[in-house]
Every structure is written in C-alpha cells, then in structure tokens.
ROSE-4610 file (N, C-alpha, C; in Angstrom, 1 decimal, always signed):
// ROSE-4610
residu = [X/X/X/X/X/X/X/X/X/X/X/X/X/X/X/X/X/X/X/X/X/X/X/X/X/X/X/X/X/X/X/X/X/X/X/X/X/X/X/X/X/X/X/X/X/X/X/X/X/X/X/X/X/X/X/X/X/X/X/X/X/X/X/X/X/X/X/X/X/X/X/X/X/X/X/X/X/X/X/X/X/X/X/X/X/X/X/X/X/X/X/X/X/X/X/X/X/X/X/X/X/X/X/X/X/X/X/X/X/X/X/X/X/X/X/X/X/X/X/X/X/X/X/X/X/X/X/X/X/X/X/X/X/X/X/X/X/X/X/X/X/X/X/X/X/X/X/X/X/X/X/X/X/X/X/X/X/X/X/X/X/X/X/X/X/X/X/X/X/X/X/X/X/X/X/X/X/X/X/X/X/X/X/X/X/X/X/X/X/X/X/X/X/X/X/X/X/X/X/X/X/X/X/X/X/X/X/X/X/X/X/X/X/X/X/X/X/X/X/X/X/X/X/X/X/X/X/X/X/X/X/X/X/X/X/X/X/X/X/X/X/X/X/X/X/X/X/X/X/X/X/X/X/X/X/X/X/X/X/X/X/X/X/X/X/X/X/X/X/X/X/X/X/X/X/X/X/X/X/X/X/X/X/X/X/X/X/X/X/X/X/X/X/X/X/X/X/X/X/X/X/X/X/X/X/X/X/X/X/X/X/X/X/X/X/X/X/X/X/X/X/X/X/X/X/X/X/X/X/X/X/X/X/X/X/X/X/X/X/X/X/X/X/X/X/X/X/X/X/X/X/X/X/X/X/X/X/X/X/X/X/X/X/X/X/X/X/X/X/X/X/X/X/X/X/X/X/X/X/X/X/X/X/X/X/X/X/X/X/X/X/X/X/X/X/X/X/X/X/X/X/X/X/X/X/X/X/X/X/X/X/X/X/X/X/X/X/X/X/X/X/X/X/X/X/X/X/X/X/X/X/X/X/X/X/X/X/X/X/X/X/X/X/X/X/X/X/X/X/X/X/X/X/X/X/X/X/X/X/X/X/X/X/X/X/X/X/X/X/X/X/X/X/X/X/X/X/X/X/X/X/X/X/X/X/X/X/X/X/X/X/X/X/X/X/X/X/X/X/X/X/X/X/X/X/X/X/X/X/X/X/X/X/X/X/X/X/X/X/X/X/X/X/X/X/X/X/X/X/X/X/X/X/X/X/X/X/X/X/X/X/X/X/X/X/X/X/X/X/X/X/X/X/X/X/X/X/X/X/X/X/X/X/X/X/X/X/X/X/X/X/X/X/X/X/X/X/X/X/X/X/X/X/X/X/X/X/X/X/X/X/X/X/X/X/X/X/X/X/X/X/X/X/X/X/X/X/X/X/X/X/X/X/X/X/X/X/X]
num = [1/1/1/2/2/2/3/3/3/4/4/4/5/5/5/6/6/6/7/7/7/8/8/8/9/9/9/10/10/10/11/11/11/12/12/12/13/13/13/14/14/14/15/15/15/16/16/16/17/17/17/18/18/18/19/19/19/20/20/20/21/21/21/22/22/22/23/23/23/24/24/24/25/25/25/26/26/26/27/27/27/28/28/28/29/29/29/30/30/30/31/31/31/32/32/32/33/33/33/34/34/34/35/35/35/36/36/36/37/37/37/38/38/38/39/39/39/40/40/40/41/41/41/42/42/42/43/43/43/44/44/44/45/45/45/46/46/46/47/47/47/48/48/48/49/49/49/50/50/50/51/51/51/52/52/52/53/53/53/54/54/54/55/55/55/56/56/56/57/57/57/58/58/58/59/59/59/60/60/60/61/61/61/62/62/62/63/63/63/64/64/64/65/65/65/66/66/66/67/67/67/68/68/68/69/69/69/70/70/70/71/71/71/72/72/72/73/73/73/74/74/74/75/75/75/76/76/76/77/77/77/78/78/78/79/79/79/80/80/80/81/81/81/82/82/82/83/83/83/84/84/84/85/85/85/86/86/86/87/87/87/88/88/88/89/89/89/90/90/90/91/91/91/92/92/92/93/93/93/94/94/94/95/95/95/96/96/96/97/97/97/98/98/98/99/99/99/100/100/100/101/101/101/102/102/102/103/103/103/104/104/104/105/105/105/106/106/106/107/107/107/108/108/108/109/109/109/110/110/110/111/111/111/112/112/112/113/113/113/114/114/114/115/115/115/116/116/116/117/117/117/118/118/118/119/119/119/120/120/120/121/121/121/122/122/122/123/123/123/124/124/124/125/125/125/126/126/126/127/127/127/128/128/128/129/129/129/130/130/130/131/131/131/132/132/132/133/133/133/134/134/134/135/135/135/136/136/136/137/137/137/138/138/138/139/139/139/140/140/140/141/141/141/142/142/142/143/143/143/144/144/144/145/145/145/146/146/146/147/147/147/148/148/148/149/149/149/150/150/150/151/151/151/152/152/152/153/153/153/154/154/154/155/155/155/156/156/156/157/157/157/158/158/158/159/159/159/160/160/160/161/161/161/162/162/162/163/163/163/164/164/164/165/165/165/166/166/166/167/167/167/168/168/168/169/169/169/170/170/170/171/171/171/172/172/172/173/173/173/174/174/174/175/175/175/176/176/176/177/177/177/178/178/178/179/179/179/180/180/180/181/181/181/182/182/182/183/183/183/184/184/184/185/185/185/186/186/186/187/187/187/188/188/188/189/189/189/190/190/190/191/191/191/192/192/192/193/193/193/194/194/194/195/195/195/196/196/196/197/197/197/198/198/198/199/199/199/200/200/200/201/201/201/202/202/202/203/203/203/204/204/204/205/205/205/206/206/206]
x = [+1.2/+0.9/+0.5/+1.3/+1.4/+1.1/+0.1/-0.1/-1.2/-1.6/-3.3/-2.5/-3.8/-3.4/-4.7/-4.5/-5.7/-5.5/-6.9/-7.1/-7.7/-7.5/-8.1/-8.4/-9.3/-9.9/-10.3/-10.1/-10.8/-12.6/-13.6/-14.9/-14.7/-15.6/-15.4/-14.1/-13.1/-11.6/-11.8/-13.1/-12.7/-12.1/-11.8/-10.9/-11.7/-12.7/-13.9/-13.5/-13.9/-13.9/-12.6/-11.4/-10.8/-9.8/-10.1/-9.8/-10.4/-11.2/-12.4/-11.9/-11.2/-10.6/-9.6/-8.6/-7.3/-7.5/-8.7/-8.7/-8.5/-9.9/-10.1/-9.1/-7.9/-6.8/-6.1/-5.6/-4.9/-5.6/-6.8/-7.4/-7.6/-7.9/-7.6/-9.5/-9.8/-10.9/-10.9/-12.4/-12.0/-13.6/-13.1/-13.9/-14.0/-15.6/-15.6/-17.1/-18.0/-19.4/-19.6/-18.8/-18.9/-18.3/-17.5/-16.6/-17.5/-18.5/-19.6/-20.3/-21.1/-22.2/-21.0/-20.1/-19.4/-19.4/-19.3/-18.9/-20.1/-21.3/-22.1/-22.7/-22.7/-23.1/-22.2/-21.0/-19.9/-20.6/-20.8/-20.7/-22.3/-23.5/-25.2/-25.3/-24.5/-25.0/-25.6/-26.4/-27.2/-26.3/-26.6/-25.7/-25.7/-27.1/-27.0/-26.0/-25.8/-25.3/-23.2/-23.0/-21.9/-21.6/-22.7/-22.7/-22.9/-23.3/-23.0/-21.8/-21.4/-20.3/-19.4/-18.7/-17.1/-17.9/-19.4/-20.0/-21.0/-20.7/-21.3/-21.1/-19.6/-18.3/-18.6/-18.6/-18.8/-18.0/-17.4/-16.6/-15.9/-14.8/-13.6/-13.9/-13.9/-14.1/-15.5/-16.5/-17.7/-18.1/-17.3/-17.3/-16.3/-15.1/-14.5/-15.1/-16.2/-17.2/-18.2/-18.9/-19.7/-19.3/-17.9/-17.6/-17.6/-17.0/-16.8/-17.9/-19.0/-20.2/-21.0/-21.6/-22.1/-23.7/-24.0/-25.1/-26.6/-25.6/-26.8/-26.9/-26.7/-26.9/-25.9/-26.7/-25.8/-26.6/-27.3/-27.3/-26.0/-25.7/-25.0/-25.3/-24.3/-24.2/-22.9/-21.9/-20.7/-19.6/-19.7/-18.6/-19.5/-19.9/-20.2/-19.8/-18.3/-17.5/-17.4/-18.1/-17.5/-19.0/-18.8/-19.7/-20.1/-21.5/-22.0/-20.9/-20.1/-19.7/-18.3/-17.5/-16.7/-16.3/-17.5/-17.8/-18.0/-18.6/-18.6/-17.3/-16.6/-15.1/-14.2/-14.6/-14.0/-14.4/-15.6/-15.8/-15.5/-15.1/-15.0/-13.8/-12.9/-11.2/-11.1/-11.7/-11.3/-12.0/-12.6/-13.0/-11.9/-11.3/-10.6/-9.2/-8.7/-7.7/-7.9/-9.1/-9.3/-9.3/-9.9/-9.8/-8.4/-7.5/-5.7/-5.3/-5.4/-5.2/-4.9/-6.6/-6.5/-6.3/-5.5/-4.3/-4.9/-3.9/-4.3/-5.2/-5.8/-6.9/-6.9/-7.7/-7.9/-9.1/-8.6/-9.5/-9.7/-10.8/-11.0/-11.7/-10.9/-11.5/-11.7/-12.2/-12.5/-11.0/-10.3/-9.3/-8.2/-8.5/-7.7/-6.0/-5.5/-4.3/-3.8/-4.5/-4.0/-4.3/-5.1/-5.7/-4.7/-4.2/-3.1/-1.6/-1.2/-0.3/+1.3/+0.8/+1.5/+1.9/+1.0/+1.0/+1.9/+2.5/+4.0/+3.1/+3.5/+2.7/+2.1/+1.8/+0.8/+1.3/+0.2/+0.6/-0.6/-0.4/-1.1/-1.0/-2.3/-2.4/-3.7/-3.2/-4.1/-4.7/-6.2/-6.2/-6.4/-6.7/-7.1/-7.2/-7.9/-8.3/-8.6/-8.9/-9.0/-10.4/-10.8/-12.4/-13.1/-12.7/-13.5/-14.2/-13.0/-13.1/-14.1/-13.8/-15.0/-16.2/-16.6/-17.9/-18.6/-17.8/-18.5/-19.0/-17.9/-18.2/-19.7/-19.3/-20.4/-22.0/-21.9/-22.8/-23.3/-22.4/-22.7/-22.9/-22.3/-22.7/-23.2/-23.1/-23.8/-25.2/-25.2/-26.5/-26.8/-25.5/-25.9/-26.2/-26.8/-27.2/-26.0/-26.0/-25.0/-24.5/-25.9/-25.2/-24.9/-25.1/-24.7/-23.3/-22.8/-22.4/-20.7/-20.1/-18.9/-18.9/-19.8/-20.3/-20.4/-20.9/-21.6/-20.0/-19.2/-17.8/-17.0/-16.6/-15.8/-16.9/-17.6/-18.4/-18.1/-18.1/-18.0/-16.6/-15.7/-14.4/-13.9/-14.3/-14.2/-15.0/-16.0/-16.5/-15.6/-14.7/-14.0/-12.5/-12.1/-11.3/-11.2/-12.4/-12.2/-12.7/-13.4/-13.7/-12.1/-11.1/-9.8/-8.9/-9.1/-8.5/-8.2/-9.8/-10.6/-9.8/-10.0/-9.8/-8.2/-7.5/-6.2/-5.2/-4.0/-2.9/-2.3/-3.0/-2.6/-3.1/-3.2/-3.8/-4.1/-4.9/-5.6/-5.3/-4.8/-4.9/-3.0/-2.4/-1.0/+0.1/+0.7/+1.6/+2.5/+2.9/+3.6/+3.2/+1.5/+1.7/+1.0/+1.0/+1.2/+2.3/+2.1/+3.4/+3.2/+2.1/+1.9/+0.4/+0.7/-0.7/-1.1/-2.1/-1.8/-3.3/-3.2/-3.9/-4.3/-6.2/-6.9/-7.3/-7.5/-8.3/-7.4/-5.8/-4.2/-4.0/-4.1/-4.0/-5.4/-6.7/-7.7/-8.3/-8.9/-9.2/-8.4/-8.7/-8.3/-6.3/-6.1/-4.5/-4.1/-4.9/-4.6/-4.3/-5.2/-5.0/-4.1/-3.6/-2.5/-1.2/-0.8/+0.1/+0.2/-0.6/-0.9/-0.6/-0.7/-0.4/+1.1/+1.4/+3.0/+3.8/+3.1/+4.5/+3.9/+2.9/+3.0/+3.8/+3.7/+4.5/+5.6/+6.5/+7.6/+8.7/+7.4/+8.0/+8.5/+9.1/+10.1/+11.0/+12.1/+13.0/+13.9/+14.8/+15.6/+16.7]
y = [+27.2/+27.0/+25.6/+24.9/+23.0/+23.6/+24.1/+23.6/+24.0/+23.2/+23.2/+24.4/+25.3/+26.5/+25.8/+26.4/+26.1/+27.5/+28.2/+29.0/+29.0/+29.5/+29.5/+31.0/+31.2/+32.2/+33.0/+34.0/+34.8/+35.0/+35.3/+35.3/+36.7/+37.0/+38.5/+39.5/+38.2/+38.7/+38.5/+38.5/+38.0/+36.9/+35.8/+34.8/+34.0/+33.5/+33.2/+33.6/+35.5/+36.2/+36.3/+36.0/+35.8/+34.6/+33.6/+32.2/+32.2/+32.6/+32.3/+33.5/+34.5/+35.3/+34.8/+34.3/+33.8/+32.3/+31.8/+30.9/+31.0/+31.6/+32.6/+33.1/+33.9/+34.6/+33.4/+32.3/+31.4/+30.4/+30.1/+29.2/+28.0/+28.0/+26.6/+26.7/+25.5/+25.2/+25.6/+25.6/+26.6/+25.7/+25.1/+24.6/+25.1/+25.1/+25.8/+24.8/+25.8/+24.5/+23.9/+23.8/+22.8/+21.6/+21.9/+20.7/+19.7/+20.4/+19.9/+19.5/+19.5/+18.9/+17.5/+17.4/+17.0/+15.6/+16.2/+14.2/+13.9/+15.3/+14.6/+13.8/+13.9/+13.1/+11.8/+11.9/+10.6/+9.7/+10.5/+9.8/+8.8/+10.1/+9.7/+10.0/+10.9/+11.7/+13.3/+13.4/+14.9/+16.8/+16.6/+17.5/+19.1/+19.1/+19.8/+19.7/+18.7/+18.2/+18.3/+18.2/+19.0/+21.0/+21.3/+22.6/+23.3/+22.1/+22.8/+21.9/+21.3/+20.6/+21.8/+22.3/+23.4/+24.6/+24.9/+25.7/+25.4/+24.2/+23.5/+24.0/+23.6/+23.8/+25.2/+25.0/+26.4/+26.5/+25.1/+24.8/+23.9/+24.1/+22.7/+21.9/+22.1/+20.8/+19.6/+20.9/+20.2/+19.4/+20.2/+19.2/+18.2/+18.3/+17.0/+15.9/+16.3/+14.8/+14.5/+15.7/+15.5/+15.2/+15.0/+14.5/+13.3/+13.1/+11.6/+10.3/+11.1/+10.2/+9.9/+8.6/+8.4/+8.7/+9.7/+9.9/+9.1/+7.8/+6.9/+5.9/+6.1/+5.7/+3.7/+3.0/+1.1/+0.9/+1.6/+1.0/+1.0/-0.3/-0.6/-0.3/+0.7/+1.3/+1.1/+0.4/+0.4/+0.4/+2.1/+2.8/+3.0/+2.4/+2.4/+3.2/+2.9/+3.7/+5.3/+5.3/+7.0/+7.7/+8.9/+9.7/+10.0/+11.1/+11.1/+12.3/+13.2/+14.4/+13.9/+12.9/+12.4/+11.3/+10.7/+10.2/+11.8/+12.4/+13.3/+14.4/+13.7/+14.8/+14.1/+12.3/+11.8/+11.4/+11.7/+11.7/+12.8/+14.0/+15.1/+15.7/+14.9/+14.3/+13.5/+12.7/+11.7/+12.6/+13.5/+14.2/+15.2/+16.1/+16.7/+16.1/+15.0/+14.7/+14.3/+13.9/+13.4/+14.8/+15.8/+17.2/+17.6/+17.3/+17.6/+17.0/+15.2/+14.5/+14.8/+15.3/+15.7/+17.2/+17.9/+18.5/+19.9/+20.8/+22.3/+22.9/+23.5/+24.2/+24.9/+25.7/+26.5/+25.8/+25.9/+24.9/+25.7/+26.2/+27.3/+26.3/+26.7/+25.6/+24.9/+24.2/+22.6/+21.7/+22.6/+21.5/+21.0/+22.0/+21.6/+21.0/+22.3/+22.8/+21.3/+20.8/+19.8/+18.2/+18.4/+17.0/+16.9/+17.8/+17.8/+18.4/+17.7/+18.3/+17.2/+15.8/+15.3/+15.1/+16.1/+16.3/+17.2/+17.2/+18.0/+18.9/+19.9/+21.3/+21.8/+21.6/+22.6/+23.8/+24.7/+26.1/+26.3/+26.6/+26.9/+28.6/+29.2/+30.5/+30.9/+32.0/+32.2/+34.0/+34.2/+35.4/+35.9/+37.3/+37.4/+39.3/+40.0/+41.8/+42.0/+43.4/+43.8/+44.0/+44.0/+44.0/+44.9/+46.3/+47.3/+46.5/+46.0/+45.4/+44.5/+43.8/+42.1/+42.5/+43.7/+44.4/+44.9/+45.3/+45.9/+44.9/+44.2/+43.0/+42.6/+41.7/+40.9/+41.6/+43.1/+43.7/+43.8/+44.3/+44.7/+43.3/+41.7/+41.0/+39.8/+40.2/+38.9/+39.2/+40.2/+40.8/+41.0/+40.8/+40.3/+42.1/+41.8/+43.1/+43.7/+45.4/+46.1/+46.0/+45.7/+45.9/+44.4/+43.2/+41.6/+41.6/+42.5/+41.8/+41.5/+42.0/+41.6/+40.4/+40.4/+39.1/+37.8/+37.8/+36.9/+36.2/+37.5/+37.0/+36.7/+37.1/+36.0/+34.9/+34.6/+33.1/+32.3/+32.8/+32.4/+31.9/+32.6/+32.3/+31.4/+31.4/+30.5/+28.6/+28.6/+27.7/+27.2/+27.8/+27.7/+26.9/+27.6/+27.2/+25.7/+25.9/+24.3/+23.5/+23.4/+22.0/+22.2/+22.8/+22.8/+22.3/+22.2/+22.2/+20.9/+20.2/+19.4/+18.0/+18.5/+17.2/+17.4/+18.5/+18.6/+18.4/+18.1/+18.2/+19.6/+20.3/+21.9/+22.8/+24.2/+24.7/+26.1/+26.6/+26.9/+28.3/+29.3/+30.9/+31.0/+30.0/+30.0/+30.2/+31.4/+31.6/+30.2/+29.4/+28.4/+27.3/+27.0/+26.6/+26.9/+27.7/+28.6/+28.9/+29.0/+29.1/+31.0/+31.4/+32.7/+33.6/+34.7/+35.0/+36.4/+36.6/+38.4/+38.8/+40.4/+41.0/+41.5/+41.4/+41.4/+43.2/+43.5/+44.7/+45.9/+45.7/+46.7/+46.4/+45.4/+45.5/+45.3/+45.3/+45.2/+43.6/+43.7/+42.5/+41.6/+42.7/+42.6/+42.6/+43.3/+43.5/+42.2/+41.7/+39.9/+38.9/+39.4/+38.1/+38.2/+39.4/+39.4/+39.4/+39.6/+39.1/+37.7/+37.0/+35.3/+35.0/+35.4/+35.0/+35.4/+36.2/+36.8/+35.6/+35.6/+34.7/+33.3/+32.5/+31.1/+31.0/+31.9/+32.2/+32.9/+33.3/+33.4/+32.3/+31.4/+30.3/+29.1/+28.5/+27.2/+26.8/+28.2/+28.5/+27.3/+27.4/+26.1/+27.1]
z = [-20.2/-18.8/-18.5/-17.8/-18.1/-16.0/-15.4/-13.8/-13.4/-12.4/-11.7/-10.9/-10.7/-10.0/-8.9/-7.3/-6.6/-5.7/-5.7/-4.3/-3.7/-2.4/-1.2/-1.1/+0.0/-0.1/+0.9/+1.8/+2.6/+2.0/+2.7/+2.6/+1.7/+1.1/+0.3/-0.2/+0.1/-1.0/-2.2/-3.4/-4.6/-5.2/-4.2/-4.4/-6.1/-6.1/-6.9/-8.4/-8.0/-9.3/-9.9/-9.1/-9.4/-9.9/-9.6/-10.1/-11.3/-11.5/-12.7/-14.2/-13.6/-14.6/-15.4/-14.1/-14.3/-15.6/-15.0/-15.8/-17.2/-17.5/-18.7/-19.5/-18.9/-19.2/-19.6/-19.1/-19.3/-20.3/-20.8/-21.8/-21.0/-19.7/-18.6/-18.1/-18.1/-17.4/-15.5/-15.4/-13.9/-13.0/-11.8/-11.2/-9.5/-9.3/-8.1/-7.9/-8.1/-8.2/-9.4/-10.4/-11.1/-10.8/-10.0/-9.3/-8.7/-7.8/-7.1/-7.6/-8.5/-9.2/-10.3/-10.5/-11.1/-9.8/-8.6/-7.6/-7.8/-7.3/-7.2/-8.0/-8.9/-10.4/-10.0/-10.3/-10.0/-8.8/-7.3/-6.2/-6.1/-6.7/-5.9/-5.4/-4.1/-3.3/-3.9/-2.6/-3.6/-3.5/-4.8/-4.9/-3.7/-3.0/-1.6/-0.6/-0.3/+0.2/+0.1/-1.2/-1.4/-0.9/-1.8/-1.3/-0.1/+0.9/+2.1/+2.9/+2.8/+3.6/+4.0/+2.7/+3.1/+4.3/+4.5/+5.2/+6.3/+6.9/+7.9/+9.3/+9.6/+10.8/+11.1/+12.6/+13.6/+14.1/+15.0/+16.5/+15.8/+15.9/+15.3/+16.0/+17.4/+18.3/+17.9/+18.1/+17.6/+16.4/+15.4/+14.1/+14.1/+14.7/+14.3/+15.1/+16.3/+16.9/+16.0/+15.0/+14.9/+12.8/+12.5/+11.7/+11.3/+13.1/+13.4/+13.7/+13.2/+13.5/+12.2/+12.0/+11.0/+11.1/+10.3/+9.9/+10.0/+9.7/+9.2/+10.5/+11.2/+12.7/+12.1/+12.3/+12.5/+10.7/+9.7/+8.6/+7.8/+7.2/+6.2/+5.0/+4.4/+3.1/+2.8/+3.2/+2.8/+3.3/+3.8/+4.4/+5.4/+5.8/+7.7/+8.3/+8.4/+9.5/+9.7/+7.7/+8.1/+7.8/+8.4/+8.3/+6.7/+6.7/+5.4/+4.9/+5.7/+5.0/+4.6/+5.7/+5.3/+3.8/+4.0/+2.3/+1.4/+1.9/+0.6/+0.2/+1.3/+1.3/+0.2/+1.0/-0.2/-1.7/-1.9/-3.1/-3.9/-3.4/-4.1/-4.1/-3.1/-3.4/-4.6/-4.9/-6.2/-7.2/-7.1/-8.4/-8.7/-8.1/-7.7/-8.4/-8.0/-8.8/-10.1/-10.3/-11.8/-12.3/-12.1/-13.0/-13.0/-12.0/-11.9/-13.0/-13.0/-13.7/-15.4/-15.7/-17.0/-17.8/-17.3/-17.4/-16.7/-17.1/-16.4/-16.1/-15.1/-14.8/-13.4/-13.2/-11.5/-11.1/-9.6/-8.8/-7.5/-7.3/-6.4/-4.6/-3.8/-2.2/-2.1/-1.8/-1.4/-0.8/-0.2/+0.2/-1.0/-1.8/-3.2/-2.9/-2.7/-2.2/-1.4/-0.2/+0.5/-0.6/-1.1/-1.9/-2.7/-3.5/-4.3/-4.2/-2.4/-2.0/-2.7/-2.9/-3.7/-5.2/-6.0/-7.3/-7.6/-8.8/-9.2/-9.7/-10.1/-10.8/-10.6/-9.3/-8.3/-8.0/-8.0/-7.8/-6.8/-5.4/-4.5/-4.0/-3.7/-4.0/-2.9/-2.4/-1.0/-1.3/-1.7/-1.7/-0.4/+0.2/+1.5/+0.8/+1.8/+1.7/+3.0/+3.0/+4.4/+4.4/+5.8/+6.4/+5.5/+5.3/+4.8/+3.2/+2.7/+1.1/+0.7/+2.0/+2.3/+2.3/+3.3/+3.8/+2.6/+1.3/+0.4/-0.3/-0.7/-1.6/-1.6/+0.1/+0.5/+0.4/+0.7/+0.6/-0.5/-1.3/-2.9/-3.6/-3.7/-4.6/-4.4/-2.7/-2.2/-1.3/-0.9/-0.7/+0.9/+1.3/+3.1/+3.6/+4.7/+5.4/+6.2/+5.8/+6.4/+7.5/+8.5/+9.9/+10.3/+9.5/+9.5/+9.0/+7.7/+7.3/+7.6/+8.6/+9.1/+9.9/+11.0/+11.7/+10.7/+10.1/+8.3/+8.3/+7.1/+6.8/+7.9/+9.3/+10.2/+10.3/+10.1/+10.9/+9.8/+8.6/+7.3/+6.9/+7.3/+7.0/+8.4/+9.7/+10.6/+10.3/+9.5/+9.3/+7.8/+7.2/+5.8/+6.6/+7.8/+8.3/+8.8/+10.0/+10.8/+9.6/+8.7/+7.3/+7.0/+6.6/+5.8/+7.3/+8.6/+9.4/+9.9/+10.0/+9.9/+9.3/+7.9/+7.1/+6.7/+6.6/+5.6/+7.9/+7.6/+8.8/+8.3/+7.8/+7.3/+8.2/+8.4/+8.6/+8.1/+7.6/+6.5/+6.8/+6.2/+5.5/+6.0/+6.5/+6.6/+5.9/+5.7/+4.5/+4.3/+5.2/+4.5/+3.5/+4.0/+3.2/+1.5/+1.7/-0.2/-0.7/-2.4/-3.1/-2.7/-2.8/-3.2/-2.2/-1.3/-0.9/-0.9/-1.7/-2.5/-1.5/-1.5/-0.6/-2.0/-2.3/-3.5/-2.8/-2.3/-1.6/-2.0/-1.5/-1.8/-3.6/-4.3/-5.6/-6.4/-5.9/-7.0/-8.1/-7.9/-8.6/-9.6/-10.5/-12.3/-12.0/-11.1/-10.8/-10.3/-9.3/-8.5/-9.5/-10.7/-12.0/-12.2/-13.0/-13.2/-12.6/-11.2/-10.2/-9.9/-10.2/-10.4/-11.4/-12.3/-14.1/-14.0/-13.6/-13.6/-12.7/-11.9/-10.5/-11.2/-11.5/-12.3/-13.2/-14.5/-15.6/-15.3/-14.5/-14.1/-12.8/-12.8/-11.2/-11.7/-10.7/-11.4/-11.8/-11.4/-11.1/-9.9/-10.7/-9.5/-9.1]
C-alpha cells in the first residue's frame, strides 16, 4: 500500500476508530493528535491551541471575520497580517505534508484531504452514520449527556464544517469531493476498515 489515506468525519461516525484500525491493518502510521502535538513542537505555538482550532467555528460568517483578525492586536511577530489560528492552520499544513511526504500513512481531519489535494496518491475518504448511531457513540465513549447529546453532535459537526469551509475552496461532507464515503452505522465499524482496505487495494484502475 504505497498512499496517504485521509478522513473526514461526521461527529460520532467512528471516523477516528476507524482510521486508526485501518492503519494498524495496513502497517502504516496513523495521525490525528499526534499530528498536533507534532506542529506544535515544530511551530512554538501551544499545543492547546491546536486542539481547539478544528472546534472553535459556530457561524461561518463570524469566523471567517473573526479569522481574519489578528489576535495580537499591531505587535510584530512576523506574520502580522495573519491571525493566530491562521498561523496555526498553517503550521499544521506544513506538518501535514511532511508526514505525506515521508511515505504512507492515515491522516484523520484537519483539512487533510484539501492540504493534500495536489499530492498524487491520495486516497480521500468521508465516514458519516445515522443520528441514532452518533447518539450512542457519543454517549457511550464520549460521555456527553442523553438529553445534550444530539444538539452536542450538530453544533460539533457544524463547527467541523465552517473551519474545513473556512480555509479549504471545498466544501466539506460533499460526495465529490471524496474518492470514497461509507455510511459506518449500515456497515459497522470493523466492516468500514475493511470496505476501505478493499476500495484502496482494489483503486487505480485507469
């Protein structure tokens, strides 16, 4: 298997558990918050600060003003012009390709998919399930409260959206642009790996 696989994810589809299997199954390194702690080390910025960026965004509108503003009010640090999340978009873009760079691996969110939309060997992969599936998940392994936890996952996957919307000219859970986008909830977890493993290891077909 010579390709960066990347997925995107509906909130409580598994997308995670399952990038992280697939990896595993394939003998490929697998980055999600290791990715993160990885710029931030590279960049100096603090690694909080990564982990909340993809989960910031409420209002597209409102974040792309409030993208567009530099944090640091008129001090000079460099990149002046751009905001602190925008530097941290871009630092975690150049990490991102450096882990493409040095050869095969799954690369779970962060804009993967569009950062590496000019890279040959990309396999881009969209999980998504239905509400009932998300609600348990989230309940069962993320802990959110029953009567929260639908509200939680749309605000969650609305804020996953406008950051991917935001920074990529894509727009984000769109069958076009994926190679591939499997409903984890109708085939099951452990079944999603391997419907991924099958269409990578069967694609490339001319």
């Amino acid at each position: 298997m010579n390709k960066v696989i990347t997925i995107s994810r509906q909130y409580g589809s598994g997308g995670r558990e399952i990038g992280s299997k697939l990896a595993e199954k394939l003998g490929v390194p697998f980055y999600d918050n290791e990715l993160i702690t990885r710029a931030a080390k590279e960049s100096g910025f603090a690694e909080a600060a990564f982990a909340n960026a993809e989960s910031k965004a409420t209002n597209s509108l409102l974040y792309s003003i409030a993208m567009g503003m530099n944090s640091y009010g008129n001090q000079e640090l460099g990149f002046s012009h751009l905001s602190l999340d925008d530097r941290i978009y871009l630092a975690q873009s150049d990490v991102i390709r450096k882990v493409a760079a040095e050869g095969p691996c799954v690369i779970v969110g962060r804009c993967a998919d569009y950062i590496l939309k000019d890279m040959d060997d990309v396999v881009n992969i969209f999980v998504w399930a239905d509400i009932k599936f998300r609600i348990e998940r989230a309940i069962r392994i993320d802990g959110l409260a029953e009567n929260k936890a639908e509200d939680n996952i749309l605000k969650i996957d609305k804020r996953r959206a406008n950051y991917y919307n935001y920074h990529a000219s894509e727009k984000w859970g769109r069958a076009e642009n994926y190679h591939l986008s499997v409903n984890s909830s109708y085939a099951g977890i452990d079944h999603t790996v391997e419907i991924i493993r099958a269409f990578i290891e069967g694609g490339g077909a001319k």
